[in-house]
SEFIGU-459853 format. One record per residue (C-alpha): residue in one letter; x, y, z. Coordinates in nm, 2 decimals, always signed. Each point is the difference from the previous one (the first is absolute). Layout:
+---+--------+--------+--------+
: r :      X :      Y :      Z :
+---+--------+--------+--------+
: a :      X :      Y :      Z :
...
+---+--------+--------+--------+
END
This chain:
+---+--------+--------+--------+
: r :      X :      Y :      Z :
+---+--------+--------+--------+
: x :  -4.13 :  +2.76 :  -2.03 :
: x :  -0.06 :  -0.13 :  +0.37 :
: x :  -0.37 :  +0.08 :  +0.13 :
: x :  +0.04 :  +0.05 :  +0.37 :
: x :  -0.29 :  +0.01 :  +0.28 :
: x :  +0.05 :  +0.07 :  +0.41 :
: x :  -0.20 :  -0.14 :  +0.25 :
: x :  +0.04 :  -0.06 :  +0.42 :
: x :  +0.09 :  +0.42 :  -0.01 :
: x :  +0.30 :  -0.01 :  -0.24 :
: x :  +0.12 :  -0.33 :  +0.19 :
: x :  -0.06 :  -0.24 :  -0.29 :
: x :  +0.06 :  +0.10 :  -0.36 :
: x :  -0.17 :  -0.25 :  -0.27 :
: x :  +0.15 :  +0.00 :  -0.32 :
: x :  -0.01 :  -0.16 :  -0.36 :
: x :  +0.27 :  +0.01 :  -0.25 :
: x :  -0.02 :  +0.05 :  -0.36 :
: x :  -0.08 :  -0.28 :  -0.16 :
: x :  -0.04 :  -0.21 :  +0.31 :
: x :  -0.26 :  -0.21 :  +0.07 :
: x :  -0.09 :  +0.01 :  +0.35 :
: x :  -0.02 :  +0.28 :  +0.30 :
: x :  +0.32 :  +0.01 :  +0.23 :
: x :  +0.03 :  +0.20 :  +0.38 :
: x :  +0.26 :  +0.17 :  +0.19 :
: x :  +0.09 :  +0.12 :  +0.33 :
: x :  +0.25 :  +0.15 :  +0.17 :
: x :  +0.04 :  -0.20 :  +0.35 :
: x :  +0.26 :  -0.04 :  +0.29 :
: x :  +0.29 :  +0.17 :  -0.19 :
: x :  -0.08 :  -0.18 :  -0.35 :
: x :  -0.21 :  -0.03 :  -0.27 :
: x :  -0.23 :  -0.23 :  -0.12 :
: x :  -0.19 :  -0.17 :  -0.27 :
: x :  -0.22 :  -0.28 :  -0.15 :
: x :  -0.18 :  -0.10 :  -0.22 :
: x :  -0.40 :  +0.02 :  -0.01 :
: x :  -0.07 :  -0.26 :  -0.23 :
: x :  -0.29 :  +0.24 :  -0.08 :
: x :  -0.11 :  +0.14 :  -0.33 :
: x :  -0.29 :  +0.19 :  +0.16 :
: x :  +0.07 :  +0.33 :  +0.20 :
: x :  -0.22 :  -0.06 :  +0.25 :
: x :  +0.10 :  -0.40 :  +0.08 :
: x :  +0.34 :  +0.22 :  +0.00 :
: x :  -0.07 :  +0.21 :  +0.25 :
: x :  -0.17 :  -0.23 :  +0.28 :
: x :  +0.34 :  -0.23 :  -0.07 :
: x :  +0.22 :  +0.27 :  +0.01 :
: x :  -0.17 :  +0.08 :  +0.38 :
: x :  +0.02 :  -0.36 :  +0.11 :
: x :  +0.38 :  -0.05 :  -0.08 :
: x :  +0.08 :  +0.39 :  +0.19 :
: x :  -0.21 :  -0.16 :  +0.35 :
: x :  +0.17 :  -0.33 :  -0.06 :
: x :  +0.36 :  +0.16 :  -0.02 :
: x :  -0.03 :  +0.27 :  +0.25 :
: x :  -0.09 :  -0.32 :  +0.24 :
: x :  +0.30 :  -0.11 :  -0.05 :
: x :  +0.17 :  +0.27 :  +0.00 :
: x :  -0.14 :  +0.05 :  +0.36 :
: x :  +0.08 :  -0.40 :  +0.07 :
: x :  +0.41 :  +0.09 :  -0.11 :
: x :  -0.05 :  -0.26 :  -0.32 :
: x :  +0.14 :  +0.24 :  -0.23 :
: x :  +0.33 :  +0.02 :  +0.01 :
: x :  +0.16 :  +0.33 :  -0.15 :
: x :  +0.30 :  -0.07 :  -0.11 :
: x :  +0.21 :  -0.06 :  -0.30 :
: x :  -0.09 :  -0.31 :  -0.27 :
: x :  +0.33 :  -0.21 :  -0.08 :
: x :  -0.07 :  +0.10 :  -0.34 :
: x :  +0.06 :  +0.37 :  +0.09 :
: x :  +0.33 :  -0.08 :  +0.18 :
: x :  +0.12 :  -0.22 :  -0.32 :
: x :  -0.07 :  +0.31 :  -0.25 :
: x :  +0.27 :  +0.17 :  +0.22 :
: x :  +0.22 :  -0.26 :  +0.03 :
: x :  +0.05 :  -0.05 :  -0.35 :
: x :  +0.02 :  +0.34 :  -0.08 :
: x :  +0.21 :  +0.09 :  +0.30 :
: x :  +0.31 :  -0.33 :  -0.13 :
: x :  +0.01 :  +0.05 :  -0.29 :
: x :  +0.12 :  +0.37 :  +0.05 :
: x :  +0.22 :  -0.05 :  +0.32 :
: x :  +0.20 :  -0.35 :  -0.19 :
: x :  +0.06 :  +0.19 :  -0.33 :
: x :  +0.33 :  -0.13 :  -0.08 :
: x :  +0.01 :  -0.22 :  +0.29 :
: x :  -0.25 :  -0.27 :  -0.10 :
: x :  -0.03 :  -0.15 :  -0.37 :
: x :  -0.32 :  +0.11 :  -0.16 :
: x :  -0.10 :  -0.37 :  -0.06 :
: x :  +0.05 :  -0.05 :  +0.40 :
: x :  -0.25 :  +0.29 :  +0.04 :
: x :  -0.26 :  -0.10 :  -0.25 :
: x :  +0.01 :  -0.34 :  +0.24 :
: x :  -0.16 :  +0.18 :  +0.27 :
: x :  -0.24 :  +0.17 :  -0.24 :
: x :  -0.12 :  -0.30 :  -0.21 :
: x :  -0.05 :  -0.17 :  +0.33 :
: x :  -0.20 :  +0.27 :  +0.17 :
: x :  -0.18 :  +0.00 :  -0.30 :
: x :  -0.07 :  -0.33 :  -0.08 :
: x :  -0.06 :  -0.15 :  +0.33 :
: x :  +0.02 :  +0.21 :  +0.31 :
: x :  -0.19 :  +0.29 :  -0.05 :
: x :  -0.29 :  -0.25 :  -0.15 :
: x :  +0.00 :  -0.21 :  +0.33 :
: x :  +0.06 :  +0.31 :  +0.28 :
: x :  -0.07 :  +0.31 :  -0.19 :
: x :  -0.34 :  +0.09 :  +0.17 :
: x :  +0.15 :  -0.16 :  +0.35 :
: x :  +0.07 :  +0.31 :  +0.22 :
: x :  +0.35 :  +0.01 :  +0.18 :
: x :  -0.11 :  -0.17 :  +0.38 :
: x :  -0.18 :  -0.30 :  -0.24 :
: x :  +0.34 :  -0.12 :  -0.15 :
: x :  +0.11 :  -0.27 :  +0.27 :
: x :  +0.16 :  -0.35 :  -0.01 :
: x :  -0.32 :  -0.14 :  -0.07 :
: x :  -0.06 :  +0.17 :  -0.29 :
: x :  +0.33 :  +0.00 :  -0.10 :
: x :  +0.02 :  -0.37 :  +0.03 :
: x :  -0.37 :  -0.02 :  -0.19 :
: x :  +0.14 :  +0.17 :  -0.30 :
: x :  +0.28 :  -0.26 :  +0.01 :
: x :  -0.26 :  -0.25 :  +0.00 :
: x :  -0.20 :  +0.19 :  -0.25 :
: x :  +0.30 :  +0.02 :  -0.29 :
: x :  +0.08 :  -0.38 :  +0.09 :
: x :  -0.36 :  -0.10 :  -0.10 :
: x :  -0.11 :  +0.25 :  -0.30 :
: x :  +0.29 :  +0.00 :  -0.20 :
: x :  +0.01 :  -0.26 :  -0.28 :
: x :  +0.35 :  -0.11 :  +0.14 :
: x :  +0.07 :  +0.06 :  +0.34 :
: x :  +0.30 :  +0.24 :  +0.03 :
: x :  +0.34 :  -0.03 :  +0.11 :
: x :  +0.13 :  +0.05 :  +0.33 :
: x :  +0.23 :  +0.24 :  -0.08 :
: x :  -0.32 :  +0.19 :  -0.20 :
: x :  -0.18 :  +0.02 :  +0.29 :
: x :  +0.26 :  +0.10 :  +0.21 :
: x :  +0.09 :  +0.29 :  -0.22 :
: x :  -0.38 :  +0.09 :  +0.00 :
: x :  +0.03 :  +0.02 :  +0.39 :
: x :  +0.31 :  +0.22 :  -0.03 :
: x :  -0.22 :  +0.29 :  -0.18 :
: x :  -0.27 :  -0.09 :  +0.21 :
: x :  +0.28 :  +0.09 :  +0.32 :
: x :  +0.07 :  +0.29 :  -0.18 :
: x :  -0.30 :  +0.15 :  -0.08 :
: x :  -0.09 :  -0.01 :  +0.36 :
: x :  +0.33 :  +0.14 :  +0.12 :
: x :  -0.12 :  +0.35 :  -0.19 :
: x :  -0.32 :  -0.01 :  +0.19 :
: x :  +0.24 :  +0.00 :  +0.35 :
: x :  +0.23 :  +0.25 :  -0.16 :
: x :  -0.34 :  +0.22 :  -0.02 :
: x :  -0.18 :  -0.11 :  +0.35 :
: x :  -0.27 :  -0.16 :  -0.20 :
: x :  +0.11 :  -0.34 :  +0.18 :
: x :  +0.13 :  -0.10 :  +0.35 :
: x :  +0.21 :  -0.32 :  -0.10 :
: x :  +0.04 :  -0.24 :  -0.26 :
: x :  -0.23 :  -0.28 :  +0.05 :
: x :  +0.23 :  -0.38 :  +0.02 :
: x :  +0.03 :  -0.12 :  -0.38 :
: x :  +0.19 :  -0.30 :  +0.05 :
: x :  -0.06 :  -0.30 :  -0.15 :
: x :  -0.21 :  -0.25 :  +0.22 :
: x :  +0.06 :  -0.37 :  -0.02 :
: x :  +0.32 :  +0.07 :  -0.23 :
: x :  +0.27 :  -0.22 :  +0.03 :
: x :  +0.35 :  +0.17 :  -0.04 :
: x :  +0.07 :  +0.09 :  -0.37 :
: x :  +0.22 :  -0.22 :  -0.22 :
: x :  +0.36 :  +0.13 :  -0.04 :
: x :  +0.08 :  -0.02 :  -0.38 :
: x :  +0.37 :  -0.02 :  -0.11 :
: x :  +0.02 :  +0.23 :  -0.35 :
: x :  +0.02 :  -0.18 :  -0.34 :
: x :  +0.39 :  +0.02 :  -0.08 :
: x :  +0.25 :  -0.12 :  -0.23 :
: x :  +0.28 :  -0.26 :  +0.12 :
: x :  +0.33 :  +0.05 :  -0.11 :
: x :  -0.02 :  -0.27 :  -0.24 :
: x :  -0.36 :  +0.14 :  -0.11 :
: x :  +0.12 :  +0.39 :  +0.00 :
: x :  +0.30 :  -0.14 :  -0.23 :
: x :  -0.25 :  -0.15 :  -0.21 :
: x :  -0.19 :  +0.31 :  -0.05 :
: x :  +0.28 :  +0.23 :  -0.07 :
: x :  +0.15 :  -0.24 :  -0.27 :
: x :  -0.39 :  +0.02 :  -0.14 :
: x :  +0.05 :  +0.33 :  -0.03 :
: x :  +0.27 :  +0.06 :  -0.16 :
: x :  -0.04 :  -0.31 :  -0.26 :
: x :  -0.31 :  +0.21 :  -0.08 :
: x :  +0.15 :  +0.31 :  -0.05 :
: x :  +0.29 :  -0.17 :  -0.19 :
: x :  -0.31 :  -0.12 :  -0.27 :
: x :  -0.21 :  +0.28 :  +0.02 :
: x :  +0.01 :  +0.25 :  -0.31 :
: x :  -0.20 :  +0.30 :  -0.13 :
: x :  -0.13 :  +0.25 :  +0.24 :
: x :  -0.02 :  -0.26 :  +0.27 :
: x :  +0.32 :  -0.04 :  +0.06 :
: x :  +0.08 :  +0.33 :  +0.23 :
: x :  -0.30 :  -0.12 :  +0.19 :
: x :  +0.18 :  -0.35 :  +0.03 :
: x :  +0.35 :  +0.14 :  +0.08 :
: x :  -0.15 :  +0.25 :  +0.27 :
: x :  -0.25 :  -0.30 :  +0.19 :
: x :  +0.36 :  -0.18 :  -0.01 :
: x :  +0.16 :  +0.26 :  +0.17 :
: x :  -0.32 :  +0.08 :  +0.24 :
: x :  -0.01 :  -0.37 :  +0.16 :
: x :  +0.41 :  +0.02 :  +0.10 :
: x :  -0.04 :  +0.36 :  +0.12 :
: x :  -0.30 :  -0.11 :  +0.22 :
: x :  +0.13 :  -0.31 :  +0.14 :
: x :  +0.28 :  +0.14 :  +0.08 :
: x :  -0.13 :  +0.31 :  +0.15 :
: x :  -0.31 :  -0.14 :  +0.19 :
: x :  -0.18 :  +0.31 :  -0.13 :
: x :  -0.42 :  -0.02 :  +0.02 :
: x :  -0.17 :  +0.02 :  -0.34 :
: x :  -0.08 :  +0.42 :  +0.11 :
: x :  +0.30 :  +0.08 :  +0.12 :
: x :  +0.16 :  -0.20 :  -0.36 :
: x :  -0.21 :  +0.24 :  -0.19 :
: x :  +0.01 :  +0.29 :  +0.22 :
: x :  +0.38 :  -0.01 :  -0.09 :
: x :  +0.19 :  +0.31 :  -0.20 :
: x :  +0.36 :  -0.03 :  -0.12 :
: x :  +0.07 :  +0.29 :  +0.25 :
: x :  -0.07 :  -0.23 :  +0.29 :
: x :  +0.30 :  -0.26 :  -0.11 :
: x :  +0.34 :  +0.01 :  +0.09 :
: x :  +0.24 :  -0.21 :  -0.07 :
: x :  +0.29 :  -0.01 :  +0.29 :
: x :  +0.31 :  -0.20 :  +0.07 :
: x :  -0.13 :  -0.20 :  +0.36 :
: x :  +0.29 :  +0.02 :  +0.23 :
: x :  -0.15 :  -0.25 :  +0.20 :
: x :  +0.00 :  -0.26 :  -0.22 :
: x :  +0.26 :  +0.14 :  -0.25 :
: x :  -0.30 :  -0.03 :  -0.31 :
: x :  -0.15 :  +0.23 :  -0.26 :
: x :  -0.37 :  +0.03 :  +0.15 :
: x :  -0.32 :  +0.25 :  -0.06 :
: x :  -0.14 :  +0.23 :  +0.25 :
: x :  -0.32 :  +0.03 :  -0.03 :
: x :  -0.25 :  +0.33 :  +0.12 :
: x :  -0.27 :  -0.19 :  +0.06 :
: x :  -0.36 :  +0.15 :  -0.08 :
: x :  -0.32 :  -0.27 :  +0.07 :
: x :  -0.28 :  -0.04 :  +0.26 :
: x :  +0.25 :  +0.08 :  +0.30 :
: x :  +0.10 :  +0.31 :  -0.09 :
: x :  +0.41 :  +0.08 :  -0.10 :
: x :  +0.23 :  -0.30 :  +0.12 :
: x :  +0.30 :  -0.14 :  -0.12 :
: x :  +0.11 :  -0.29 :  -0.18 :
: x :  +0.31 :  -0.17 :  -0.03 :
: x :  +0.02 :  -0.26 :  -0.32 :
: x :  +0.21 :  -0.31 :  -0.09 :
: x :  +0.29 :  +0.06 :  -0.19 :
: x :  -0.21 :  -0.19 :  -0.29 :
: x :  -0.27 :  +0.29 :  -0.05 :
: x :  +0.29 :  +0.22 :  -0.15 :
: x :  +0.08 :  -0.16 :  -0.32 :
: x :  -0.39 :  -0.04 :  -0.07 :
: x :  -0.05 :  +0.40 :  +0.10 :
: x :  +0.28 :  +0.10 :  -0.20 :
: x :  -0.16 :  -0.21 :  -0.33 :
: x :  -0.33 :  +0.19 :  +0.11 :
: x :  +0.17 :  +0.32 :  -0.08 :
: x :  +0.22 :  -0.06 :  -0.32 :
: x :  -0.32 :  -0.10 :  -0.18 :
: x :  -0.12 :  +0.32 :  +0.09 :
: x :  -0.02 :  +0.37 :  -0.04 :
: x :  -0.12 :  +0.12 :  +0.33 :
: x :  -0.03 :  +0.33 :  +0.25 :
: x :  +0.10 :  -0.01 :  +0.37 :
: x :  -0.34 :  +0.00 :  +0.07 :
: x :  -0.16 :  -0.29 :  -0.24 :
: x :  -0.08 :  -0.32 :  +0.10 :
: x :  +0.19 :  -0.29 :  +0.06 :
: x :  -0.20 :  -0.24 :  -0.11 :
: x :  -0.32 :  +0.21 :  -0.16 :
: x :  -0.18 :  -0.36 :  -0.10 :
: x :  -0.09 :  -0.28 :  +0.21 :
: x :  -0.01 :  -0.25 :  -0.30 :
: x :  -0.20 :  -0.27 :  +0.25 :
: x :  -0.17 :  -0.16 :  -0.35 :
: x :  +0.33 :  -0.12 :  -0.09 :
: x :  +0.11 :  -0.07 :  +0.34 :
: x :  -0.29 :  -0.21 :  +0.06 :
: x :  +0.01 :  -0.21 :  -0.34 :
: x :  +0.37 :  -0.10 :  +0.07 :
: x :  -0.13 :  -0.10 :  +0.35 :
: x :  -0.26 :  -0.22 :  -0.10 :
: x :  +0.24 :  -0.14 :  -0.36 :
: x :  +0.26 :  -0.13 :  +0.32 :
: x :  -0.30 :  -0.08 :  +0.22 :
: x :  +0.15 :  +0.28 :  +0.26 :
: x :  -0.32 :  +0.15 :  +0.07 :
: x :  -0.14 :  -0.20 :  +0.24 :
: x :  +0.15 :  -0.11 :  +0.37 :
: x :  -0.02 :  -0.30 :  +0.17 :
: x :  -0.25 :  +0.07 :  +0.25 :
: x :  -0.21 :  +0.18 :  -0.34 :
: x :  +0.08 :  +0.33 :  +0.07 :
: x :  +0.07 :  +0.21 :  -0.34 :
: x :  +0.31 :  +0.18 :  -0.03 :
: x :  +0.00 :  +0.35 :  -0.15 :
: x :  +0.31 :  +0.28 :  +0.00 :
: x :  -0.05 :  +0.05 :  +0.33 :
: x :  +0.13 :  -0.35 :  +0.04 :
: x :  +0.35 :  +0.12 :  -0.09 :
: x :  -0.04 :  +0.19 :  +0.31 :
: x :  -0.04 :  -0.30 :  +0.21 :
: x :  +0.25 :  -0.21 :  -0.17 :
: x :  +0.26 :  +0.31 :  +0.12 :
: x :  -0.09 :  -0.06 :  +0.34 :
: x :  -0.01 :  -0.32 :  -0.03 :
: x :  +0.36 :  -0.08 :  -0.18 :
: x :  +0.17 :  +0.28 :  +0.27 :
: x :  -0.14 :  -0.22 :  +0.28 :
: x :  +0.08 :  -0.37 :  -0.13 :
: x :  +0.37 :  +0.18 :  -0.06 :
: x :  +0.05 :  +0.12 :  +0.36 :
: x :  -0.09 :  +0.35 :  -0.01 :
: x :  -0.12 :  +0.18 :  +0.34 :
: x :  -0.39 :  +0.04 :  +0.01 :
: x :  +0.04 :  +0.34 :  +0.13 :
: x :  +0.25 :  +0.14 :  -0.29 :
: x :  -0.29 :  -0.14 :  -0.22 :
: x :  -0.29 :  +0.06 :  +0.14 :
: x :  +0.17 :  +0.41 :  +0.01 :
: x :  +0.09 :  -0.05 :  -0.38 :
: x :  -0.31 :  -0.07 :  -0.11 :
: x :  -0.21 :  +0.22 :  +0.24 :
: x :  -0.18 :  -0.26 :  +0.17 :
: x :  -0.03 :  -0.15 :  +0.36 :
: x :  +0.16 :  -0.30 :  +0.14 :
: x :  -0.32 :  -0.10 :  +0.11 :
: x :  -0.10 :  -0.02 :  -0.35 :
: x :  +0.30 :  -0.17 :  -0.14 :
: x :  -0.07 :  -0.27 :  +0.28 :
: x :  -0.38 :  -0.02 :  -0.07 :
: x :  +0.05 :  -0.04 :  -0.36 :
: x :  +0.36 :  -0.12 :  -0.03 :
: x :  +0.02 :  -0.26 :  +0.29 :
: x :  +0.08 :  -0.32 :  -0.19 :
: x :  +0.34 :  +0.21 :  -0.12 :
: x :  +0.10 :  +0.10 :  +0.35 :
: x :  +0.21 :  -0.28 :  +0.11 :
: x :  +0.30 :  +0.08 :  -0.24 :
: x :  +0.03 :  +0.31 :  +0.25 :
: x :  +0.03 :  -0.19 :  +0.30 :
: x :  +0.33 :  -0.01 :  +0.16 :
: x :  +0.02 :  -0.40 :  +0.16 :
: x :  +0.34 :  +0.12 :  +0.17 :
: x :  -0.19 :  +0.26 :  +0.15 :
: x :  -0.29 :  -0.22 :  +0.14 :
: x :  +0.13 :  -0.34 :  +0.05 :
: x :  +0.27 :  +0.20 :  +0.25 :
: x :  +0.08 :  -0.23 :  +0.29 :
: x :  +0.16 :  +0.15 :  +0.33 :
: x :  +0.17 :  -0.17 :  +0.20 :
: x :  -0.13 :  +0.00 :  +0.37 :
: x :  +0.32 :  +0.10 :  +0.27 :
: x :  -0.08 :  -0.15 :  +0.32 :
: x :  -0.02 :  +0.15 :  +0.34 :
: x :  +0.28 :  +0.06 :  +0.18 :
: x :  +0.00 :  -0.27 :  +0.29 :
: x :  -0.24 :  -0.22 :  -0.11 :
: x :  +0.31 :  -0.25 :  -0.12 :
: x :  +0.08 :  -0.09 :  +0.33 :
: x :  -0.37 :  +0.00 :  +0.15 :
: x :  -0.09 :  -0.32 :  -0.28 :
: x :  +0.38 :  -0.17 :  +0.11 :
: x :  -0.08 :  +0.03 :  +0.38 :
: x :  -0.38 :  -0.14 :  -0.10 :
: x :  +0.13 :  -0.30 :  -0.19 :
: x :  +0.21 :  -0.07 :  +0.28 :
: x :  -0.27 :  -0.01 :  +0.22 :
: x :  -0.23 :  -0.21 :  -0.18 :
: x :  +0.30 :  -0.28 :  -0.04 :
+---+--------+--------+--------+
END
């Protein structure tokens, strides 16, 4: 039960809680309300503090120092619940418990109280500064760049609501340009290594491993020959498969209804994901709508990786399934293939396939086509002007 007083007319209200300790006050001033603490046990001691802190804040109420407007907490409460309800089936959950854990764990601690007009670049760059020097290890670039992207949007639901004029500049001061880095792939030489792993191991293994076995068999040539992300792999139904004669190329191929982060697209495989599809679906008893490949097996995956010391890259990078991906791209490129056709098959950018895939590039580059030398014709009557010069100068 709360035991309430009012002084200053009604203005002030001083209140203690149940089982609370000390006296608080409240007031409602310029549009909002509030409170403090007394650090009073005594009514009375309550009281004259209570009057005190009403003068000192209607001063600066009076003086324009307080600002009523909305906290950044407020404005993250409704982001959070406002994305998780408008990306339902757009975004992965784990994607949107990103922005959450981060709001939780580090923004709303470091801005929460800040009103709206106090977030600017200098405090946005002091709470770089800040997570640099309290953390125990100092985090990633790419972790504090994805804390700055729910920072952005955060702020980008106060201007949806007028609560904020413009975003204040959140770009990184002093930064040099970011390191490119190519994606951990398999050569050919390695990806034949790792398929031959494979299929050695599900040659050996017995018991109620051995589906398991077959099926990661199976997985690794229908990914590498697909270029499929790890979502869109297990996103994958036998309903979305079909397998076509190609009248371009005169082969048996899938096409693919491809379900993953960018929405429906379409993929075209290698004649070589066929026979591992078709394996896929004589071991099994499936529906239209079941999955093609309902387990990712990636404890399996990753032993026989590190038992043919395939798990790590050159420059140290570890590869994972995702690799296969990359070593798709890769192997189309080294081959010939037009960056355009792939960058459309695997629902991607050519800016991204030359960020990431630049090294492979030059087996697309026609020589014929830029070593071309034209030969120069030369003006009509200039012939006879050099003749009559010569002449001249004998």
């Amino acid at each position: 039960m709360t035991e309430k007083h009012t002084i200053m007319g009604g203005k002030v209200y001083v209140y203690r809680r149940e089982n609370s300790k000390y006296w608080q006050c409240s007031t409602f001033l310029a549009g909002k309300n509030h409170r403090s603490s007394t650090k009073e046990e005594s009514l009375s001691c309550a009281k004259d503090y209570a009057e005190d802190w009403f003068f000192n804040l209607r001063d600066k109420s009076r003086q324009g120092l307080i600002k009523n407007e909305k906290t950044f907490k407020q404005v993250a409460d409704r982001f959070a619940h406002e994305y998780e309800a408008s990306t339902k089936g757009e975004r992965s959950p784990k994607w949107v418990e990103g922005h959450k854990a981060r709001l939780r764990l580090h923004l709303v601690p470091f801005f929460g109280k800040k009103g709206l007009s106090e977030i600017t670049a200098g405090l946005i760059q002091e709470y770089r500064i800040h997570r640099m020097e309290t953390a125990t290890k100092p985090p990633a670039r790419s972790t504090l760049h994805d804390e700055v992207v729910t920072l952005r949007q955060v702020l980008k639901v106060a201007i949806r609501y007028g609560w904020l004029d413009h975003l204040p500049d959140m770009s990184q001061p002093y930064g040099a340009q970011g390191k490119v880095v190519h994606r951990p792939w398999f050569s050919k030489a390695q990806y034949e290594k790792l398929y031959k792993a494979t299929r050695q191991n599900a040659a050996v293994t017995g018991g109620r491993h051995k589906k398991s076995a077959e099926d990661l068999h199976d997985m690794v040539l229908f990914t590498a020959n697909t270029g499929l992300r790890s979502d869109e792999l297990f996103n994958l139904e036998h309903r979305d498969i079909e397998i076509v004669e190609d009248g371009d190329t005169d082969e048996t191929i899938l096409v693919i209804e491809v379900r993953g982060k960018r929405g429906v697209g379409y993929c075209k495989s290698t004649k070589g994901a066929v026979r591992p599809y078709e394996r896929v679906c004589a071991r099994n008893d499936y529906e239209e709508t079941d999955k093609v490949f309902p387990h990712n097996h990636l404890r399996m995956f990753n032993r026989i990786l590190e038992e043919q010391d395939l798990k790590v890259d050159r420059d140290g990078q570890k590869r994972t399934l995702y690799s296969l991906r990359h070593t798709y791209i890769c192997l189309r490129l080294m081959e010939g293939a037009d960056i355009y056709q792939i960058a459309k098959n695997c629902r991607t950018s050519v800016e991204m396939i030359e960020r990431h895939y630049a090294a492979h590039i030059k087996n697309t580059l026609d020589a014929s086509a830029i070593n071309v030398r034209k030969v120069k014709k030369k003006p009509k009557g200039l012939s006879g002007k050099k003749d009559a010069t010569a002449e001249y100068l004998k």
